[in-house]
RODO-2510 file (C-alpha; in nm, 4 decimals, decimal comma):
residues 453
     n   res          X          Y          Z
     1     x   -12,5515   -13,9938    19,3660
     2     x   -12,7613   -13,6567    19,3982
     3     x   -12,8536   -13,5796    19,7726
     4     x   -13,1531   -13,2966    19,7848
     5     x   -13,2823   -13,1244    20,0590
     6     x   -13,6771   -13,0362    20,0907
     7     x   -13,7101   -12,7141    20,2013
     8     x   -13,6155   -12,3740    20,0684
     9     x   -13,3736   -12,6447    19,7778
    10     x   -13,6327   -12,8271    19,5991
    11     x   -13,9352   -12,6011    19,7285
    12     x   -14,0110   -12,2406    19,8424
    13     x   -14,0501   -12,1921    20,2161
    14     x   -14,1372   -12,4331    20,4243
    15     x   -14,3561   -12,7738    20,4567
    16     x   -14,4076   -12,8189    20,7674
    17     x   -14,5082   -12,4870    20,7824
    18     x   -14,8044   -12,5635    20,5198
    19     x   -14,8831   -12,8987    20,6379
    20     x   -14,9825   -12,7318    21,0160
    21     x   -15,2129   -12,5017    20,8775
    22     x   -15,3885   -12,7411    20,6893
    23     x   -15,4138   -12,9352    20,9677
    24     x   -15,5397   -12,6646    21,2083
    25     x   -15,7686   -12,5504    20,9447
    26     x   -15,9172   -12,8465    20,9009
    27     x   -16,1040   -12,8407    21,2497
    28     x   -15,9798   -13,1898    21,2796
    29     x   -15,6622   -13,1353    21,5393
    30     x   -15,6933   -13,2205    21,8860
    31     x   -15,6187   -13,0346    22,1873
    32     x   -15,3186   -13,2339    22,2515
    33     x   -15,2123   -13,2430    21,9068
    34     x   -15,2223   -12,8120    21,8760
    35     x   -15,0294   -12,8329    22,2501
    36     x   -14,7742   -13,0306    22,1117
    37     x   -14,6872   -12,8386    21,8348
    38     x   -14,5969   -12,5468    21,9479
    39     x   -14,4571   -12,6827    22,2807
    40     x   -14,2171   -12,8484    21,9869
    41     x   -14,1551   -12,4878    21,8562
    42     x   -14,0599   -12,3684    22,1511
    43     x   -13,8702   -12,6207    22,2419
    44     x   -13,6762   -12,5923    21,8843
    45     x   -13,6210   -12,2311    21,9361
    46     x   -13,5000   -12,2077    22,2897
    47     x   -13,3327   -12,5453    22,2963
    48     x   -13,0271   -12,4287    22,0504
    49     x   -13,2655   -12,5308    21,7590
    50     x   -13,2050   -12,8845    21,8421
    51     x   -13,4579   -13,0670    21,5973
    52     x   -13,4679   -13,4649    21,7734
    53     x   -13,5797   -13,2871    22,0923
    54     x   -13,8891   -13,0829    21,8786
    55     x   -13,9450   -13,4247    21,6751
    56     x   -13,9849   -13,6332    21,9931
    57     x   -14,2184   -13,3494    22,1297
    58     x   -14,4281   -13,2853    21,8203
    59     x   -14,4590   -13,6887    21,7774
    60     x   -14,6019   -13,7060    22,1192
    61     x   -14,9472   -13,5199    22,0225
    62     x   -15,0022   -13,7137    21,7387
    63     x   -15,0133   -14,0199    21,9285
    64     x   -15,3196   -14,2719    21,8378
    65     x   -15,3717   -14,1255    21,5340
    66     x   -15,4049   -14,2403    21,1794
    67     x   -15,1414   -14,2433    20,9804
    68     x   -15,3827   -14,2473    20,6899
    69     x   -15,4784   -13,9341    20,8266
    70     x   -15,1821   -13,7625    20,7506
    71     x   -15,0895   -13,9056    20,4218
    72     x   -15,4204   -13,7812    20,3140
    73     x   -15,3191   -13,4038    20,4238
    74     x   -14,9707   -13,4581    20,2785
    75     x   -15,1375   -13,4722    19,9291
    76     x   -15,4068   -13,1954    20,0051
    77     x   -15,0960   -12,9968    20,1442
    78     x   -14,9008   -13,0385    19,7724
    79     x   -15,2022   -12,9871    19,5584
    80     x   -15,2870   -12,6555    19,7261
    81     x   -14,9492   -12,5572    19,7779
    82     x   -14,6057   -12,7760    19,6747
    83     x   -14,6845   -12,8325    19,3569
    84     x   -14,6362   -12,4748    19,2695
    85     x   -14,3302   -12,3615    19,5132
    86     x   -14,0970   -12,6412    19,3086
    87     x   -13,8351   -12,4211    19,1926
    88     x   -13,8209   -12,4418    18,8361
    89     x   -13,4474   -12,4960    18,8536
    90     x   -13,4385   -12,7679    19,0844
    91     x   -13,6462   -12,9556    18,8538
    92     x   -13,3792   -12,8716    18,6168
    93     x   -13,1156   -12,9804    18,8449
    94     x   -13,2914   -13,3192    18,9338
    95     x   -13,3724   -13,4083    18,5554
    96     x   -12,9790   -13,3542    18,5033
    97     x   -12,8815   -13,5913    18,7354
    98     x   -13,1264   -13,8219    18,6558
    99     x   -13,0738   -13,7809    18,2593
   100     x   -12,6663   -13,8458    18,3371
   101     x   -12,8028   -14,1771    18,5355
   102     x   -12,7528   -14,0649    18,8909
   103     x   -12,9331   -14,1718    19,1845
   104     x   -13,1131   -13,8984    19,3119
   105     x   -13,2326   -13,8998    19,6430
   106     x   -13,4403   -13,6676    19,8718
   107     x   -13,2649   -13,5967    20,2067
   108     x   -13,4996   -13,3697    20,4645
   109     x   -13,5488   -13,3567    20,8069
   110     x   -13,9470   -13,3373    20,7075
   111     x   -14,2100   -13,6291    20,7397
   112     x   -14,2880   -13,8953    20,4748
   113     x   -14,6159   -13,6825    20,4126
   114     x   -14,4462   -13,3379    20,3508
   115     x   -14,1618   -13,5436    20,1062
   116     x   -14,3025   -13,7973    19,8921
   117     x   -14,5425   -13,5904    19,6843
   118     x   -14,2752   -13,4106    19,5954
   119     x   -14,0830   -13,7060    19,5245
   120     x   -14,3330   -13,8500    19,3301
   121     x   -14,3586   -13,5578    19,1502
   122     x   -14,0000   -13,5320    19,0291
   123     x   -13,9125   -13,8645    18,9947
   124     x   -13,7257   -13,9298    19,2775
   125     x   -13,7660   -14,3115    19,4165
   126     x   -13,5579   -14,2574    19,6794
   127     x   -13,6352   -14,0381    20,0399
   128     x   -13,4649   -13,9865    20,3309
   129     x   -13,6055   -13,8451    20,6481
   130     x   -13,7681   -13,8563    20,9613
   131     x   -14,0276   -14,0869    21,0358
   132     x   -14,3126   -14,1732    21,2892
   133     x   -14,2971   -14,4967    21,4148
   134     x   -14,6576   -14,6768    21,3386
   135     x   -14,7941   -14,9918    21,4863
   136     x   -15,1464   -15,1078    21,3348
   137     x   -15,1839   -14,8124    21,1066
   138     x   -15,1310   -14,5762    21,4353
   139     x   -14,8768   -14,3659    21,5412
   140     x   -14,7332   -14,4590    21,8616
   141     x   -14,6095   -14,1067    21,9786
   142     x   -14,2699   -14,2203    21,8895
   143     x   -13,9982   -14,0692    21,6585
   144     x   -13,7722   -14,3924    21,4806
   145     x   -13,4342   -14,3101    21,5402
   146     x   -13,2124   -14,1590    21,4240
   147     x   -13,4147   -13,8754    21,2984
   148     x   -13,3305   -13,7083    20,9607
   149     x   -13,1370   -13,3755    21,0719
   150     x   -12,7929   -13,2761    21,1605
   151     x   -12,5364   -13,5876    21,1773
   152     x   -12,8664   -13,7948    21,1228
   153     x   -12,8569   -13,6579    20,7689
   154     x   -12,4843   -13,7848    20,6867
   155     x   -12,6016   -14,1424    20,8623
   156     x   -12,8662   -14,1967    20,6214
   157     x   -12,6878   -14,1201    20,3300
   158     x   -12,3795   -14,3320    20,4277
   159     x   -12,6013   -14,6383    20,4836
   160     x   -12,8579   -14,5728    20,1421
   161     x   -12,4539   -14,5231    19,9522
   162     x   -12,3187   -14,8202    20,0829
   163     x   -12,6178   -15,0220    19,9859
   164     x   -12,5932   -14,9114    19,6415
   165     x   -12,2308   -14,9612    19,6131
   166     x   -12,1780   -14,5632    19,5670
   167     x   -11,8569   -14,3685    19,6825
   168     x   -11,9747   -14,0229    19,8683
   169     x   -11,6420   -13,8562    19,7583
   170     x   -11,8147   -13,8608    19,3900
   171     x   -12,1751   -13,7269    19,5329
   172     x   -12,3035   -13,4624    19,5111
   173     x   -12,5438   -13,2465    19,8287
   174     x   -12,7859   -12,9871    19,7695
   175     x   -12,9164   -12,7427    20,0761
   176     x   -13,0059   -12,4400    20,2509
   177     x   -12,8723   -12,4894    20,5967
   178     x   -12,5301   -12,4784    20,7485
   179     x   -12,6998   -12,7790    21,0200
   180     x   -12,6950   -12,9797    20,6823
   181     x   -12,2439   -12,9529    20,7522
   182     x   -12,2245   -13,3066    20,8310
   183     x   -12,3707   -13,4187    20,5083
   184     x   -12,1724   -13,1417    20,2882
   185     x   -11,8540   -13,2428    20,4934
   186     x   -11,8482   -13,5930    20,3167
   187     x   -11,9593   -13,5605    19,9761
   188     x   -11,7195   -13,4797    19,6970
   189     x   -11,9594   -13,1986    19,5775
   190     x   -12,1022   -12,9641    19,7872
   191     x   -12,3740   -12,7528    19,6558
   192     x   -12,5453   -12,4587    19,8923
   193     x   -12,8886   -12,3491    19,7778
   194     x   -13,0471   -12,0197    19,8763
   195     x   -12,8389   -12,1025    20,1699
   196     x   -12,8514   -11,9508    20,5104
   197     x   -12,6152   -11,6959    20,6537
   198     x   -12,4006   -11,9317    20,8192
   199     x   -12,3809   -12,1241    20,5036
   200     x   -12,3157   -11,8535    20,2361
   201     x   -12,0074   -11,7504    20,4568
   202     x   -11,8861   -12,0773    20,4889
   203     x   -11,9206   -12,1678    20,1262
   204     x   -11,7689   -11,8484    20,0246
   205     x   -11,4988   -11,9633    20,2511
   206     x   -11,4492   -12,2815    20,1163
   207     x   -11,5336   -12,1681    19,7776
   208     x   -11,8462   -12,3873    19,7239
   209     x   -12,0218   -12,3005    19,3945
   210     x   -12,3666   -12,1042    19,5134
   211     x   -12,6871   -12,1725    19,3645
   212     x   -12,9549   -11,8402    19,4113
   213     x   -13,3192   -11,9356    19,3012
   214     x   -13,5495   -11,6482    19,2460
   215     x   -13,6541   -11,5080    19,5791
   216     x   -13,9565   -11,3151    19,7182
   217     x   -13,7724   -10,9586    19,8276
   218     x   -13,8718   -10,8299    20,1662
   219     x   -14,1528   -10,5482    20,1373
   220     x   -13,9866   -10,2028    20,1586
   221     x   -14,1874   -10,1646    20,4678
   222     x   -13,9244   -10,4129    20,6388
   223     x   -13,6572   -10,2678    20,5030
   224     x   -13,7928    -9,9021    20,5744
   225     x   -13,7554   -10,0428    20,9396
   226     x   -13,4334   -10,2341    20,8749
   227     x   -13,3025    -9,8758    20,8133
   228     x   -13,4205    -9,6826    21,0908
   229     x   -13,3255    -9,9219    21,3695
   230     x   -12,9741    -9,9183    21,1839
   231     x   -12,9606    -9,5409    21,2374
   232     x   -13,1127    -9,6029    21,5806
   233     x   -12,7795    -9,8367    21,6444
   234     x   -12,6265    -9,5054    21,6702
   235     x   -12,7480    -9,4243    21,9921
   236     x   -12,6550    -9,7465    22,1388
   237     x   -12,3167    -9,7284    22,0606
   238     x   -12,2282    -9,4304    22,1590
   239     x   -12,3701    -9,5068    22,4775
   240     x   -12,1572    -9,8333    22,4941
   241     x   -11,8694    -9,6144    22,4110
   242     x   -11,9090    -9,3722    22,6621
   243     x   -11,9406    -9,6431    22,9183
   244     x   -11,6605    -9,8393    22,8412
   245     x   -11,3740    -9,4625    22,7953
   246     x   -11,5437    -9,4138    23,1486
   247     x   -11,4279    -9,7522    23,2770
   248     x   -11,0766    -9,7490    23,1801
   249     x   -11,0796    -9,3463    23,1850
   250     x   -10,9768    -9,2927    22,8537
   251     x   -11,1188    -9,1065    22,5549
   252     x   -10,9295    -9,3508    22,3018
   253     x   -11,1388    -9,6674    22,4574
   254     x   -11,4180    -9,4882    22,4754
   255     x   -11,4189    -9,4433    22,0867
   256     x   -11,3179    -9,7565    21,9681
   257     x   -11,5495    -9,9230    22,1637
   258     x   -11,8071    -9,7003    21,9998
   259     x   -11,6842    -9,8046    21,6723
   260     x   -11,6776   -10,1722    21,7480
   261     x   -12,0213   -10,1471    21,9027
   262     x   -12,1661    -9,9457    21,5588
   263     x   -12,0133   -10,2066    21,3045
   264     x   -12,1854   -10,4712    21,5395
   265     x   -12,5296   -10,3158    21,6211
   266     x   -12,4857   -10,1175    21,2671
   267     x   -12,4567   -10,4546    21,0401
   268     x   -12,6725   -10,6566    21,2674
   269     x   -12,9638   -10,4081    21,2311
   270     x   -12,9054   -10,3773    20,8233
   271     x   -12,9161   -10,7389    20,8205
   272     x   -12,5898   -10,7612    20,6844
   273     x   -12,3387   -11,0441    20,7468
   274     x   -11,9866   -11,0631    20,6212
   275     x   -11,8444   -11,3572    20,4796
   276     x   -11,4957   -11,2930    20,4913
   277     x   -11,1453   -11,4657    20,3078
   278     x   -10,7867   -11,3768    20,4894
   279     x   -10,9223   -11,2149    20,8269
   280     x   -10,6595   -11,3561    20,9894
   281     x   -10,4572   -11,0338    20,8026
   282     x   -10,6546   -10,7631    20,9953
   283     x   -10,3968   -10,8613    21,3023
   284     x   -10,1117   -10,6924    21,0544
   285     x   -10,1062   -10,3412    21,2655
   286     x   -10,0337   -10,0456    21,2726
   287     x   -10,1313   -10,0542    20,8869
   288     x   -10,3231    -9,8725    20,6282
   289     x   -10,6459   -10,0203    20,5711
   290     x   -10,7882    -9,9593    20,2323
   291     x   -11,1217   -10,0557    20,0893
   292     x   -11,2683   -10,0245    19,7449
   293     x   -11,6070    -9,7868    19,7942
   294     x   -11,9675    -9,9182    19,6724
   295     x   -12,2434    -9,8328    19,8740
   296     x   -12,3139    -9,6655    20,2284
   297     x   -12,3101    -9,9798    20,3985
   298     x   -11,9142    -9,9966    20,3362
   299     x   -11,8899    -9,7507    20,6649
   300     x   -12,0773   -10,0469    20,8874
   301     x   -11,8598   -10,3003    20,7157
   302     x   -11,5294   -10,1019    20,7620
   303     x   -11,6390   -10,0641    21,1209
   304     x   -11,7129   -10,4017    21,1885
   305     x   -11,3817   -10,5552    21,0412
   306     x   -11,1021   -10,3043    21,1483
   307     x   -11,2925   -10,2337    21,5282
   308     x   -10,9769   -10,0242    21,7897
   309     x   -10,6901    -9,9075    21,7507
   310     x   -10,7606    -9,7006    21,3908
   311     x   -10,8621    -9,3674    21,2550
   312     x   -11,0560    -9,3233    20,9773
   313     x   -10,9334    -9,0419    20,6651
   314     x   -11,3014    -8,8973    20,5155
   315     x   -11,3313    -8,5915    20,2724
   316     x   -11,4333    -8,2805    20,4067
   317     x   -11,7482    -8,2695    20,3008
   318     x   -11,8633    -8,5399    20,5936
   319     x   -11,7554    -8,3172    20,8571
   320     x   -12,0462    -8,1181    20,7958
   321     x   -12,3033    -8,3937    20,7613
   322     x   -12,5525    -8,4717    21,0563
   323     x   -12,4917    -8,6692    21,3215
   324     x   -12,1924    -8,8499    21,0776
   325     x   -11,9791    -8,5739    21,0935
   326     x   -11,9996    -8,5015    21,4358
   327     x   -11,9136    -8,8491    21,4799
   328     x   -11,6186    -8,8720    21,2721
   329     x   -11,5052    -8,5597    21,4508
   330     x   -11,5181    -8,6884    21,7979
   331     x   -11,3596    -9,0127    21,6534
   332     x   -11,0468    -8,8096    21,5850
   333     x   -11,1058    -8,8770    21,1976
   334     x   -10,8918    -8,6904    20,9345
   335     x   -11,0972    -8,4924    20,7037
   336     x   -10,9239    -8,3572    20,3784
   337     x   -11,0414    -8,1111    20,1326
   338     x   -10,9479    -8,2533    19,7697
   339     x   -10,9739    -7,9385    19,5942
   340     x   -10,7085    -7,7820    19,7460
   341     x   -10,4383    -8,0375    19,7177
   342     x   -10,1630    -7,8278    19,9622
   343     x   -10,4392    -7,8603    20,2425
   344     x   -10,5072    -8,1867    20,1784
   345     x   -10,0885    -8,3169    20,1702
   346     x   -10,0791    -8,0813    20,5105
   347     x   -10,4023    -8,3228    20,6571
   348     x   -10,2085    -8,6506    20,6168
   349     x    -9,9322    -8,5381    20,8345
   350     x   -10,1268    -8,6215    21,1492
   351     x   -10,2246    -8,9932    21,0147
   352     x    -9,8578    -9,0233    20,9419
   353     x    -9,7846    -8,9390    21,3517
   354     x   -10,0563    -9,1872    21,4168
   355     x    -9,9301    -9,4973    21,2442
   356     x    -9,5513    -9,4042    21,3860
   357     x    -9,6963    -9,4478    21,7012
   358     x    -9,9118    -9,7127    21,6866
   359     x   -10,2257    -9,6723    21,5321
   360     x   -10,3685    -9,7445    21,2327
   361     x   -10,5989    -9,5895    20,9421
   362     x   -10,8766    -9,6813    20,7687
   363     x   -10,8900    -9,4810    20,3843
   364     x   -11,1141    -9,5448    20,0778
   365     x   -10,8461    -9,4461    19,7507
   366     x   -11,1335    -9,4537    19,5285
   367     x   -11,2426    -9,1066    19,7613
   368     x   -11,6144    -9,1566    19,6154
   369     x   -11,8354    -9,4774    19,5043
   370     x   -11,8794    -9,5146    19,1085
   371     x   -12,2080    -9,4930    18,9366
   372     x   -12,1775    -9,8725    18,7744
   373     x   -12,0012   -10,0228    19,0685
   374     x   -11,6863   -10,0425    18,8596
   375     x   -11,3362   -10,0096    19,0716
   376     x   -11,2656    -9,5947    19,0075
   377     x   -10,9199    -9,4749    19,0309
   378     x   -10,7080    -9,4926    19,3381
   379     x   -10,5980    -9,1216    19,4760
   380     x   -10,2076    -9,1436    19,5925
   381     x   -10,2679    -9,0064    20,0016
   382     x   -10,3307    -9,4007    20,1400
   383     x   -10,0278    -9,4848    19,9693
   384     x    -9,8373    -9,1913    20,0803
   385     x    -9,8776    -9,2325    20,4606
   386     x    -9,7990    -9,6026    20,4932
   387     x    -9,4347    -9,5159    20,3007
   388     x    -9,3842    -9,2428    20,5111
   389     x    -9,4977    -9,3835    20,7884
   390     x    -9,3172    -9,7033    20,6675
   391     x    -9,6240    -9,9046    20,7564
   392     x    -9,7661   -10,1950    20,5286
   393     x   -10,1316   -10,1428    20,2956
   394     x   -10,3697   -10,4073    20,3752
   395     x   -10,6225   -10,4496    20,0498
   396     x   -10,9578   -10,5148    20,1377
   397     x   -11,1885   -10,6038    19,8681
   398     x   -11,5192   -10,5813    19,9339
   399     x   -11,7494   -10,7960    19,6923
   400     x   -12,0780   -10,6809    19,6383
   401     x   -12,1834   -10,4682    19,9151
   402     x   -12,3849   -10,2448    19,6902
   403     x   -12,6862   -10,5752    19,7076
   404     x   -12,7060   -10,4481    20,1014
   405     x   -12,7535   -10,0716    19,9786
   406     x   -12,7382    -9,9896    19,5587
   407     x   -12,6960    -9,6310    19,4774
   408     x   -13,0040    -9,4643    19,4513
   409     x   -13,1707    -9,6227    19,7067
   410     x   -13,1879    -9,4748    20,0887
   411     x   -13,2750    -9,8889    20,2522
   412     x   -13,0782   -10,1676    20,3384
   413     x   -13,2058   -10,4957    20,2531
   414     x   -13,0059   -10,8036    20,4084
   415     x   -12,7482   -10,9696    20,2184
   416     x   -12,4495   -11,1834    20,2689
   417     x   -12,1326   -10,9349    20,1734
   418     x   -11,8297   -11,1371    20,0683
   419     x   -11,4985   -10,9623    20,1890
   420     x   -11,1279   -11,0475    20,0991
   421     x   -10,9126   -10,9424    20,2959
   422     x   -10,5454   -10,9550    20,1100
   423     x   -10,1932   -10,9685    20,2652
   424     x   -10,0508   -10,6877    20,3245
   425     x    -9,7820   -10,5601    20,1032
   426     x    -9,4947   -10,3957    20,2093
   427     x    -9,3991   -10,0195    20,1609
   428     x    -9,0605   -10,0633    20,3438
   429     x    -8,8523   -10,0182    19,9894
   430     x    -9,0962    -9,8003    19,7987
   431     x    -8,9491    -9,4756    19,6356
   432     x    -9,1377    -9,2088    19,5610
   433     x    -9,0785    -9,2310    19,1607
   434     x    -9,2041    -9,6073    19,1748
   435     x    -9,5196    -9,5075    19,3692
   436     x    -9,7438    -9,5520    19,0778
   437     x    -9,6070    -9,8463    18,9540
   438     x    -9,6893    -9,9907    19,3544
   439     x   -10,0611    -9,8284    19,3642
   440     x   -10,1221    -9,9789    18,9967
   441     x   -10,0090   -10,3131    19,1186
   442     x   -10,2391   -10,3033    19,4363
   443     x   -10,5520   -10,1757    19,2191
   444     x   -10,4929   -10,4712    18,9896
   445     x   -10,5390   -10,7202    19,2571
   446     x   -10,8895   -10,5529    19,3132
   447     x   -10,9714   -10,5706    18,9780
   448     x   -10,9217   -10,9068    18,9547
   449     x   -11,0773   -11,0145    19,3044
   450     x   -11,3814   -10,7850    19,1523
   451     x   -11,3789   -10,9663    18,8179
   452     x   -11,3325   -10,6222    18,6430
   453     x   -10,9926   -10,7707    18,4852
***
């Protein structure tokens, strides 16, 4: 059995969304009907998007109508619009399941009159979801419980799979919401969709295969905004910083809160959120942090991850860059000039002190970001510190942060950035003639978490 979600699976955006204005345009909505509806809304939004509560609400307004009424807009709604926001390949995926002699079935928190054109449409006999109750072709104001949505979604599908005589462990779930978990918990084949934050990170987690349909991109006027409030975040942070070193009267506090507070307010601005594997390997401190280099946004993400207690190693050439480099300088950051390489063995010394007593560093080997987002060559200082320092090297791998900010381009756009974060190996027995035999063995596990094996 095939489970598939309505919106933003099988079509573009959303129905409900479609089927209201065609409703209000019509001229045909009452008073109470309009009142309800976004009363519903707002209950939705402020109620911790609980969906029964906006159901029950929205259901109230349409009270004495027709139900004719809206089965008539449902197919006025997919004419004008469904018909054309069916992905193409979720018609693909449908007509493979249904070639292979699968039930498929349609599983959506929408109305009868959003679903079953669509249904119809891809020859699907079979929907889920919430309904109206109706009493002499009426609605009665009521919502038939349960509705579709949440655990509602994983009742239905147990009851429609136990009439058919089909095991859930061999099913399979398509959708774009992490509030769809209950469902995806108890088939045997999870499948996110253009899914959600929350979802991406917690299929990348579980290691769910992702399907990505084509996409309308935001308009660089968004992400021309996106930007500036993430440089804005700046501002903010600092403040936060300088509030919190007051507080406990210390500089040290006063900068990592700053740093915690810009990977925050930095990441949340760019609209980037981290999906992350091993986090529970950040605890392994004092350490040396290392992260493969792709785009601008790996500064935010570095931030965000590693928070207190660390120092971050930049070349020299930062320390004269606005605004950055005076930040990095009040941070305490070690700057080192790689074309002088005596200079630059003399700068490590102090991030060596620093991880004897207690604090760790954050370093990027690769020292610059490659042109075709290939893994570049790993300079030896990151490794040098942690085995004089005798501290471990905590890998970091991080995916494909160059989709939040590609070279060339000066915007973030938002995107789900996978991170790995890898045990951390020990430097406790490393010699100083074995040293590139150690950093070749750490840069392979990159390469292979980058699929650049």
């Amino acid at each position: 059995m095939a489970f598939f979600d309505l919106d933003r699976t099988l079509i573009r955006g959303f129905s409900a969304k479609e089927f209201f204005q065609e409703r209000l345009l019509s001229g045909k909505m009452t008073t109470t009907e309009v009142v309800s509806q976004f009363s519903a809304a707002l209950v939705y939004a402020t109620g911790n998007k609980n969906f029964a509560s906006m159901a029950a609400v929205g259901a109230q307004g349409v009270k004495g109508i027709d139900e004719q009424v809206f089965i008539t807009v449902g197919e006025e709604v997919y004419q004008k619009h469904l018909v054309d926001d069916i992905y193409p390949e979720s018609r693909a995926l449908v007509a493979a399941h249904l070639a292979k002699g699968h039930s498929v079935v349609i599983v959506s928190a929408a109305t009868p009159y959003q679903v079953n054109p669509v249904a119809r449409e891809l020859g699907i006999t079979d929907v889920l979801c919430t309904r109206l109750e109706v009493k002499d072709g009426k609605f009665t104001g009521q919502v038939l419980e349960p509705a579709c949505w949440g655990e509602g979604k994983a009742i239905a599908a147990k009851d429609i799979a136990s009439q058919k005589g089909i095991d859930l462990a061999h099913s399979y779930f398509y959708t774009d919401s992490a509030e769809d978990l209950p469902l995806m918990d108890i088939v045997g084949h999870p499948r996110p969709c253009n899914p959600d934050n929350k979802l991406s990170a917690i299929a990348f987690q579980r290691d769910w295969p992702v399907y990505r349909f084509n996409e309308e991109n935001p308009s660089a006027a968004t992400n021309a905004l996106r930007t500036a409030l993430t440089g804005g975040s700046l501002l903010p942070a600092i403040i936060t910083g300088v509030l919190s070193g007051v507080k406990h009267l210390s500089w040290k506090e006063g900068i990592y809160s700053t740093m915690a507070a810009l990977g925050d307010l930095g990441t949340a601005m760019a609209g980037i959120t981290l999906a992350i594997k091993g986090e529970h390997h950040l605890q392994n401190r004092p350490a040396v942090f290392i992260f493969n280099h792709q785009s601008s946004a790996d500064l935010l993400i570095a931030a965000k991850l590693i928070r207190r207690d660390a120092l971050g190693i930049a070349k020299k050439e930062l320390q004269t860059t606005p605004i950055i480099g005076q930040m990095l300088m009040a941070s305490g950051a070690i700057f080192l000039d790689r074309k002088n390489k005596e200079k630059a063995i003399e700068a490590l010394k102090p991030a060596v002190d620093a991880l004897q007593s207690g604090t760790s560093i954050i370093i990027f080997p690769e020292g610059t970001r490659s042109y075709d987002y290939t893994l570049g060559p790993f300079k030896k200082g990151a490794f040098h510190i942690a085995m004089q320092a005798g501290v471990p090297v905590v890998p970091i791998v991080i995916k494909n942060a160059h989709d939040a900010m590609p070279r060339g381009s000066t915007l973030f756009r938002p995107t789900v950035v996978e991170v790995v974060v890898k045990p951390p190996v020990s430097t406790q027995h490393w010699q100083s003639q074995d040293l590139e035999t150690h950093i070749a063995s750490i840069r392979r596990v990159y390469l292979e978490e980058l699929g650049q094996t």
